[in-house]
DRENNUDREN-787582 format. One record per residue (C-alpha): residue number from 1; x negated, y negated, z negated. Coordinates in nm, 3 decimals. Example, Ala and Ser with C-alpha at 12.3 -4.5 7.8 and 13.67 -1.06 7.14 Angstrom:
% DRENNUDREN-787582
1,-1.230,0.450,-0.780
2,-1.367,0.106,-0.714
% end
This chain:
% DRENNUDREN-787582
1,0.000,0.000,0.000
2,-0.269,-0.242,0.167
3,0.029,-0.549,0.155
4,0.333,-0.558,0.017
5,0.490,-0.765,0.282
6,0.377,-0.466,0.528
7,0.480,-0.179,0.291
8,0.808,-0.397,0.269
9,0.878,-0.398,0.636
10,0.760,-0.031,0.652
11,1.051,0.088,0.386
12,1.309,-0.140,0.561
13,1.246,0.022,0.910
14,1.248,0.372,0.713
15,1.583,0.345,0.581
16,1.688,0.175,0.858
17,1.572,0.510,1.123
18,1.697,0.755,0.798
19,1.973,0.594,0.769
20,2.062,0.616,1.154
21,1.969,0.947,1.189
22,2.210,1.072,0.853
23,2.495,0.899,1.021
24,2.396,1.065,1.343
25,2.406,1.377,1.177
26,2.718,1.381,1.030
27,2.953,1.166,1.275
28,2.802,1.520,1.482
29,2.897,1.753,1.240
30,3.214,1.584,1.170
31,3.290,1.564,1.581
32,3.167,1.957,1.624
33,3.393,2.048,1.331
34,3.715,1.829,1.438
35,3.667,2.034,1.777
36,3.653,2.332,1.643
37,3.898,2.342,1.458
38,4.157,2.138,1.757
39,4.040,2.422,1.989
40,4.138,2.696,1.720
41,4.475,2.558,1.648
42,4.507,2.557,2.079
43,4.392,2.875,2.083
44,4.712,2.947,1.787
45,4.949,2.759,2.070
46,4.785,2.955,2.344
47,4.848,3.330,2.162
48,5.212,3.194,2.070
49,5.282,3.161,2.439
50,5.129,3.437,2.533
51,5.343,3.679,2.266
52,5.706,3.467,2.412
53,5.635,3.423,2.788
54,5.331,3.629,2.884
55,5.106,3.354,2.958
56,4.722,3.445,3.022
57,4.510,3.489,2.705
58,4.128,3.277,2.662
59,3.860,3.520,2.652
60,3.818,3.462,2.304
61,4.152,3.645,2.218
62,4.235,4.043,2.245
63,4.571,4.146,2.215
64,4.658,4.537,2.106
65,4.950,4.735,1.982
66,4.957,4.924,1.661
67,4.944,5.255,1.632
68,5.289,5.411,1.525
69,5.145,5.501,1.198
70,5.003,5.135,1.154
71,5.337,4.963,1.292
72,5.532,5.152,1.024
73,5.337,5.008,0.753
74,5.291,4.724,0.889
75,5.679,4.696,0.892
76,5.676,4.804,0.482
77,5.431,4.585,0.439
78,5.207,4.830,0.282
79,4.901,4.645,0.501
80,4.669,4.784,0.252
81,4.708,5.146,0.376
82,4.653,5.117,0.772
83,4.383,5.273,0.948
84,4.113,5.016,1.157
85,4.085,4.709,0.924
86,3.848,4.569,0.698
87,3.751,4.699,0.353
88,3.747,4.569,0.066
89,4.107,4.475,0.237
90,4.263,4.105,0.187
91,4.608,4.026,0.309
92,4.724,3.678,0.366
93,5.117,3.700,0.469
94,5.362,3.418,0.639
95,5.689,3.476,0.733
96,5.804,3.118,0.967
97,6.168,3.122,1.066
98,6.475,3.377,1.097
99,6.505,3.703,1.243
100,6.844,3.629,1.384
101,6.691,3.374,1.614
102,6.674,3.415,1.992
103,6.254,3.404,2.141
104,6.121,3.037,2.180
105,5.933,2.772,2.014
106,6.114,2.802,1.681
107,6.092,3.223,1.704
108,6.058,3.371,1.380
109,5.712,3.476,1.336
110,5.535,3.751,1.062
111,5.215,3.656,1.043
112,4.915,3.873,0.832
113,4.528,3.750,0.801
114,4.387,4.069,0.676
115,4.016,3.979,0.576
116,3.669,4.138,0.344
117,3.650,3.859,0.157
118,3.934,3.593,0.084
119,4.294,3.518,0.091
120,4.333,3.214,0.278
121,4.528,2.912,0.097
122,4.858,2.895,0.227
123,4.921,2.596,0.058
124,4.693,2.339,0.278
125,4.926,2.443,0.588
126,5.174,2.202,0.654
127,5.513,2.407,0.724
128,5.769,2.126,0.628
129,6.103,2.091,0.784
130,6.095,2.021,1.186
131,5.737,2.253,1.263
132,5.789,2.480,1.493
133,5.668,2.860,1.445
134,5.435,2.771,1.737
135,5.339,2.491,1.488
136,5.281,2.709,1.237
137,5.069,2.979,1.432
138,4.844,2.724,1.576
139,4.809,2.560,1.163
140,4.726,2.931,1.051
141,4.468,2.970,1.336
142,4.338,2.666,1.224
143,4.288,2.785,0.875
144,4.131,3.114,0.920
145,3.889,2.852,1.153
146,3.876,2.661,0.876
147,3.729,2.908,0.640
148,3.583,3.131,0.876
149,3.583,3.544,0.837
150,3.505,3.880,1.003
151,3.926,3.852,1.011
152,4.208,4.078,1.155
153,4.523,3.885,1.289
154,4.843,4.082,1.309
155,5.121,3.912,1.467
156,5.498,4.000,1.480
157,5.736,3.771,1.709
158,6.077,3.857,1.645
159,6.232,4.171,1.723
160,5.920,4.293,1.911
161,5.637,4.484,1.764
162,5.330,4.389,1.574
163,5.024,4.329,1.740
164,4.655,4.323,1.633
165,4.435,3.981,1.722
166,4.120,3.992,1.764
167,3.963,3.658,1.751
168,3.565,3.686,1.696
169,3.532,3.362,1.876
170,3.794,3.137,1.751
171,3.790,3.214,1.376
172,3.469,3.443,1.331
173,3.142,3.252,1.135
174,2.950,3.263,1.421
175,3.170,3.048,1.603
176,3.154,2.803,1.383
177,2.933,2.483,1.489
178,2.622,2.369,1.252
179,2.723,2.182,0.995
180,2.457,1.927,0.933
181,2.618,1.726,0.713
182,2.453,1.842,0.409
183,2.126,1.773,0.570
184,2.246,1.412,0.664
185,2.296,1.371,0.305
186,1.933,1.551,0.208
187,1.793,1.301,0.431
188,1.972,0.978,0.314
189,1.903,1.094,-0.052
190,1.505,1.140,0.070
191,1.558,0.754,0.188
192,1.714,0.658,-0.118
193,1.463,0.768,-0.359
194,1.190,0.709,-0.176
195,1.276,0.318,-0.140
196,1.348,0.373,-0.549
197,1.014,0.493,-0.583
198,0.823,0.236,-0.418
199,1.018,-0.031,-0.605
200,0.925,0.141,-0.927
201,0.578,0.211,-0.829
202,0.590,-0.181,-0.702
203,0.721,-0.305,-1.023
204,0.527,-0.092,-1.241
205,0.208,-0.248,-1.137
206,0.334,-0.603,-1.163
207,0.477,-0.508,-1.527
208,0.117,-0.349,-1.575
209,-0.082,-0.644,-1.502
210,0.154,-0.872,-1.704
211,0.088,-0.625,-1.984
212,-0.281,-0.652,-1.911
213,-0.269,-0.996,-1.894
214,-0.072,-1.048,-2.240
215,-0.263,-0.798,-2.458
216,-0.521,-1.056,-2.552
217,-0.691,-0.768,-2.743
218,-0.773,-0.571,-2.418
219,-0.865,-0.870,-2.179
220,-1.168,-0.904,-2.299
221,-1.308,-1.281,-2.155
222,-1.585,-1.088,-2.064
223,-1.437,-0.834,-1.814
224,-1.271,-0.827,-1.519
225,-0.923,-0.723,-1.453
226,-0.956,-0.441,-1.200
227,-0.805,-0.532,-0.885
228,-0.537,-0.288,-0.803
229,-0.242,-0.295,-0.579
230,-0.055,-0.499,-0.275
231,-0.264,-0.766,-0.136
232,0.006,-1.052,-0.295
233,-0.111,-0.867,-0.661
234,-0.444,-0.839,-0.596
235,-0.443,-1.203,-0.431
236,-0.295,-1.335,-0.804
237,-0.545,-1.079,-0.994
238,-0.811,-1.267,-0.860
239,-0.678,-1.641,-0.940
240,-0.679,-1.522,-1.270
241,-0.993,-1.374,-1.294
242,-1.130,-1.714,-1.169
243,-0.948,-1.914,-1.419
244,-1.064,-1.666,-1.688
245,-1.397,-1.711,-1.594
246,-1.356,-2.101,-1.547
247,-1.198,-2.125,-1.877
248,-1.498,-1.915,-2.023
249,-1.779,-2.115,-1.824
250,-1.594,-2.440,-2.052
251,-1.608,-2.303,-2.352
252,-1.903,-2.195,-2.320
253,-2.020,-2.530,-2.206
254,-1.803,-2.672,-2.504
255,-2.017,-2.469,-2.728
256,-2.375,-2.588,-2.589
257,-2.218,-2.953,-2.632
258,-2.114,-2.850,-2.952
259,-2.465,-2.679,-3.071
260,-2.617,-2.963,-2.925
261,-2.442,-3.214,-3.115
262,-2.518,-3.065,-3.407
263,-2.899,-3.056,-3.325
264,-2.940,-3.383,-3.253
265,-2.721,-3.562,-3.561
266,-2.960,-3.342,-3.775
267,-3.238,-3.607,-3.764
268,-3.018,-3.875,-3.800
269,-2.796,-3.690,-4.063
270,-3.151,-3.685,-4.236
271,-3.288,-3.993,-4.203
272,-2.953,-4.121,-4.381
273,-3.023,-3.877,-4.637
274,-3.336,-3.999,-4.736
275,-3.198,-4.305,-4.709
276,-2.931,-4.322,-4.944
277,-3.197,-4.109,-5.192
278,-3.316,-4.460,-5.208
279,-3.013,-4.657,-5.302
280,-3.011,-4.738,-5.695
281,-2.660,-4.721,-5.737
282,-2.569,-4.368,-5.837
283,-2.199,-4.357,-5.782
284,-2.282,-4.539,-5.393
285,-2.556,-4.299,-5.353
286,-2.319,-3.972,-5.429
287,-2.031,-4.151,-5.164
288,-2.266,-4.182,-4.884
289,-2.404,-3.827,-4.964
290,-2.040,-3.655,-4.922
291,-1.986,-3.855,-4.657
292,-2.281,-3.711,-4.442
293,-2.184,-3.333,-4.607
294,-1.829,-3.415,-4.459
295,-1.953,-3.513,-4.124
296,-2.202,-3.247,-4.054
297,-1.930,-2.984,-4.186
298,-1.673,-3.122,-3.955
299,-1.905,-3.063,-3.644
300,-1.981,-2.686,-3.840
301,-1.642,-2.601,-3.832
302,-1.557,-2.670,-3.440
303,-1.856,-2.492,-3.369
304,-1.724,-2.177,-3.525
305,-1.373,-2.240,-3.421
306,-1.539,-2.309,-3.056
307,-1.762,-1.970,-3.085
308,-1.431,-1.768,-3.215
309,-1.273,-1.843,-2.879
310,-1.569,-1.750,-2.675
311,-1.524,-1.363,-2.846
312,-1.845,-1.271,-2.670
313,-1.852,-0.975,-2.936
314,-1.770,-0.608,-2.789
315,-1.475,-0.455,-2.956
316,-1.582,-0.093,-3.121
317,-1.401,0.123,-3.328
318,-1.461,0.057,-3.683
319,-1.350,0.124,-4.027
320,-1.106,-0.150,-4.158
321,-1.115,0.007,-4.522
322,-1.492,0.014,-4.533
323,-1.536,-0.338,-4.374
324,-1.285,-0.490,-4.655
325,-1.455,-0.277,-4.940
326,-1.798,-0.416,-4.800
327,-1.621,-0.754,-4.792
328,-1.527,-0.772,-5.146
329,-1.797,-0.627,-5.298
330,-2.020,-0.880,-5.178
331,-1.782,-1.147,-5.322
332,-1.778,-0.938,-5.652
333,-2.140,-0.922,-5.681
334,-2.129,-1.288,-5.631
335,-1.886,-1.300,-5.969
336,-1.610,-1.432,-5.750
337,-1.252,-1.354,-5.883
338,-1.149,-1.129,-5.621
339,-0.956,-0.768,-5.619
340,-0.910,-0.493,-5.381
341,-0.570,-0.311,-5.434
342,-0.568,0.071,-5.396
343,-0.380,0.174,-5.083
344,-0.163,0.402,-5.101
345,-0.084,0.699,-4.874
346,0.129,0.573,-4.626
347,0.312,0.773,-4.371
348,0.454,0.674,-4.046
349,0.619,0.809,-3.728
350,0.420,0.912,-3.431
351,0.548,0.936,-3.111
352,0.805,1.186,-2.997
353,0.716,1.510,-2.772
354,0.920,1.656,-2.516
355,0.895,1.958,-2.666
356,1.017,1.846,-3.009
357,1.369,1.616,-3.091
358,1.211,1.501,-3.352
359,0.918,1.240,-3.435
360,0.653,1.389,-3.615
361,0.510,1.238,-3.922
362,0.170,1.168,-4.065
363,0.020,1.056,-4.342
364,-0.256,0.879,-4.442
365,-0.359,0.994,-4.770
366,-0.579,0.736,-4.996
367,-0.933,0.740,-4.971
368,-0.910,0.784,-4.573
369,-1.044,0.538,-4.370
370,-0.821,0.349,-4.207
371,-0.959,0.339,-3.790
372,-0.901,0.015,-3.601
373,-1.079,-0.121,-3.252
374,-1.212,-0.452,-3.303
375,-1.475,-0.698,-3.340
376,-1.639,-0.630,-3.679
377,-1.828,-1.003,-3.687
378,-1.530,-1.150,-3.625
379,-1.330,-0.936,-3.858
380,-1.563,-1.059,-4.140
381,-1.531,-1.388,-4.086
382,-1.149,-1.416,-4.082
383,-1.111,-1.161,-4.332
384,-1.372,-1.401,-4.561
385,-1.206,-1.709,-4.473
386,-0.880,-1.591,-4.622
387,-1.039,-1.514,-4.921
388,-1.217,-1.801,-4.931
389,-0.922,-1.991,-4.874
390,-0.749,-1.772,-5.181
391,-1.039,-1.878,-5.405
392,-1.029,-2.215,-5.350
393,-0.623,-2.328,-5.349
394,-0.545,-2.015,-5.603
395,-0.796,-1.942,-5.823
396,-0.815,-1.564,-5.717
397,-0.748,-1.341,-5.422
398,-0.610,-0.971,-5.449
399,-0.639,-0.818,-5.092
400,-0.403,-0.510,-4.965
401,-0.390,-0.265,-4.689
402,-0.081,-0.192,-4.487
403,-0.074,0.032,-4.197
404,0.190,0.216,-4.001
405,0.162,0.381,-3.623
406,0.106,0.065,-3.442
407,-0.059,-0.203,-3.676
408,-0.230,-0.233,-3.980
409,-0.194,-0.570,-4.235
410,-0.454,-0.750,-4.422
411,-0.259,-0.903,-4.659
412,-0.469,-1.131,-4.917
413,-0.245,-1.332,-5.219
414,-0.361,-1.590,-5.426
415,-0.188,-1.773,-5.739
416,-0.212,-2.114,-5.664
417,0.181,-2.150,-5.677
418,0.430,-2.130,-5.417
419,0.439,-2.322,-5.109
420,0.714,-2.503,-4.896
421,0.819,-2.308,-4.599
422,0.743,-2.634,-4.397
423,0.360,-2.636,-4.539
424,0.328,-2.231,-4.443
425,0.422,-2.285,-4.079
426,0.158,-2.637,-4.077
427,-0.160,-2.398,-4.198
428,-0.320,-2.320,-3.889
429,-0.324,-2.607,-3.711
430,-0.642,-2.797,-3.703
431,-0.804,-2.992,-3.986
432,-0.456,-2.933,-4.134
433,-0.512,-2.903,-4.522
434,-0.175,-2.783,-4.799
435,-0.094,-3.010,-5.013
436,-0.289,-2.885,-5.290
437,-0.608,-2.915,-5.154
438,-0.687,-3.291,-5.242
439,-0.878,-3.091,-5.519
440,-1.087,-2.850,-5.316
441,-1.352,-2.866,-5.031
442,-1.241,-2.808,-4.711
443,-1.183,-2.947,-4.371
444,-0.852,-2.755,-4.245
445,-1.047,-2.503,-3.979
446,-1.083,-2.176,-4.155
447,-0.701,-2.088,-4.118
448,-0.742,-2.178,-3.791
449,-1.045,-1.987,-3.698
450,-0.834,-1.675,-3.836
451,-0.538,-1.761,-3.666
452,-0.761,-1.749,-3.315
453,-0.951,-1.410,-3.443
454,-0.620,-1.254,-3.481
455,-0.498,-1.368,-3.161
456,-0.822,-1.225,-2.957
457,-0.697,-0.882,-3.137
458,-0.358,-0.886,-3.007
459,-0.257,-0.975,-3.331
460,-0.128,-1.315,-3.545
461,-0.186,-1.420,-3.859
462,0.132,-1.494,-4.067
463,0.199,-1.668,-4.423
464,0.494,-1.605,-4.713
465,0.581,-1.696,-5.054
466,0.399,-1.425,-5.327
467,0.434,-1.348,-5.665
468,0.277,-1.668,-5.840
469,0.137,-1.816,-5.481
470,0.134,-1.756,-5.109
471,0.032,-1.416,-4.929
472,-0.136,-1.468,-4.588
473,-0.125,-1.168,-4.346
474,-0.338,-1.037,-4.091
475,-0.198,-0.819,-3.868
476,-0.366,-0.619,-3.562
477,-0.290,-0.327,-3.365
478,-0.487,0.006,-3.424
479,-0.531,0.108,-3.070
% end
């Protein structure tokens, strides 16, 4: 499927020639059969005529008495019991008309279909009031036509004897035409679901590169998306592999500015330094200090916010549990106030098998290690800015570990009181501070450096009222 304009074409002038030759087919079929069975129900007018005024017989019909034996119980209508007819023997009777009638059209006819395999339904002939009995010989033709059989006619006109019919070539199988109906509607349903296919198969790669495209965690800035498809897709593939790459090539660039920013206001930053070592006044000495802390830390923080876009870190398979336990262990050697809560196990649904109705469970039991594909770096640093964050606005942090089939949830609380729903939704923009942090260092960028880690995992980074503060949640998927 080189282009989809081409492939489009292609499937129109397929259903279009299917479609053709399925209503070729049938209108054929349909025409063969009408013909059929017209020239059978003739061929019923034709034998009528013959049996009243002796005209000529088509070389598809024999005409030949009973024997005496066979007229008699023919007569009794003990049909089962004569000599020369099929077995396993099947009688289909009509009786058309009276006896007392004189011979023409509306003669009174006895008419038996003995056959090996059905009794032919009576009740799809049309014998209401004003059909003639050559009407109704020609309908019963038609019927044993209709559903066609190795057949024996006997006919009875009147007063006169019964005769045996012998119509291989009017109402026999192998007269019947082909009836390629069924394979008109084989090859329309062929059409059908092959123009259903190739829209699935169409949309199905347009759904998977919108996937691809949303699943920050998996488009890696660093890779390409692989060019698959119609031309049109792989045509928009490519624009956004260019504006990836542009996009990259500026934050990159953004960084460099950044760095270099930062390397050249550290001369000046310490020239002022020394400077203001030299001013007398103690309490204008400390202002102009912070002031130069706040400004260097400022240009800090958009570097790291700048590098946490860039994720130029490979994503690896990793150990979430070991990474936190490594985390706060560092912050408890450091005497910081900080808790990891025992997880517990936790079981969840996996997916469903076609071989079972039900979804299987598993469990996680404690002491596991809980498997995630990520960037560990990164990891660390959001996962440490949350508890920084914690240590600062609450006093302490107690971290937890939530998992079920599809994500797992850092979720770190702190005691610093609980929040306005207003302030929770404000915390990750940037150099956006809550309103208790007058009293804390800070310059409103860690929450937002999270909120952009979580976000290059597929994930987001979410906050809610806790039990004596606010929890903050990281969630990312597993896979």
């Amino acid at each position: 499927m080189n282009s989809l304009k081409n492939a489009s074409i292609a499937m129109i002038l397929f259903a279009f020639v299917t479609g053709m030759i399925s209503t070729g087919l049938w209108l054929i079929s349909s025409n063969a059969w009408t013909q059929h069975l017209f020239l059978a129900q003739h061929r019923g007018h034709v034998l009528f005529d013959h049996l009243l005024f002796g005209e000529p017989l088509p070389s598809e019909l024999r005409v030949s008495p009973l024997s005496e034996q066979d007229a008699a119980l023919a007569n009794q209508g003990n049909f089962e019991r004569m000599t020369q007819i099929p077995r396993p023997t099947l009688v289909t009777f009509l009786a058309v008309g009276d006896s007392s009638f004189e011979l023409r059209a509306d003669t009174p006819l006895k008419i038996a279909a003995i056959s090996p395999k059905l009794r032919y339904p009576l009740s799809e002939l049309d014998l209401s009031d004003g059909r003639s009995s050559r009407d109704a010989l020609g309908a019963f033709t038609m019927l044993m036509a209709r559903y066609c059989s190795d057949a024996v006619l006997l006919v009875k006109a009147g007063d006169k004897e019964w005769l045996r019919i012998s119509g291989m070539g009017v109402w026999h199988c192998s007269a019947s035409p082909s009836d390629r109906r069924l394979l008109a509607i084989l090859l329309a349903l062929v059409s059908v679901v092959s123009i259903i296919g190739f829209a699935v198969s169409l949309a199905s790669r347009f759904t998977d590169f919108a996937k691809t495209l949303s699943d920050r965690k998996t488009t890696d800035r660093t890779k390409q998306i692989q060019l698959t498809g119609p031309a049109e897709l792989r045509a928009i593939i490519e624009a956004v592999n260019a504006y990836r790459e542009e996009e990259r090539k500026h934050l990159s660039e953004r960084a460099v500015i950044m760095s270099g920013v930062s390397h050249d206001l550290g001369t000046p930053a310490t020239r002022l330094r020394l400077r203001a070592s030299m001013i007398e006044d103690f309490e204008l000495r400390r202002k102009f200090e912070a002031d130069i802390d706040q400004m260097t830390g400022i240009i800090e923080s958009v570097l790291t916010y700048t590098r946490a876009e860039l994720s130029t870190e490979a994503p690896r398979k990793l150990s979430l549990t070991s990474l936190v336990e490594a985390i706060v262990a560092d912050y408890e050697d450091m005497g910081s106030p900080v808790r990891l809560e025992p997880m517990q196990n936790i079981v969840f649904d996996e997916g469903r098998s076609i071989f079972m109705s039900r979804q299987r469970q598993n469990e996680l039991e404690e002491g596991s290690p809980l498997l995630v594909m990520g960037r560990p770096l990164a990891l660390k640093r959001a996962i440490g800015n949350l508890i920084d964050n914690a240590l600062k606005y609450g006093r302490n942090a107690t971290i937890h570990l939530e998992a079920d089939a599809s994500d797992v949830r850092i979720l770190v609380e702190d005691e610093g009181g609980k929040p306005l729903a207003d302030d929770l939704e404000k915390l990750t923009l940037p150099f956006k501070r809550g309103p208790n942090a007058q009293s804390a260092k800070g310059f409103g960028m860690g929450l937002t450096i999270v909120s952009s880690i979580a976000l290059e995992h597929g994930g987001d980074l979410t906050f809610g009222p806790g039990r004596a503060g606010t929890i903050a949640q990281l969630r990312i998927p597993r896979g």
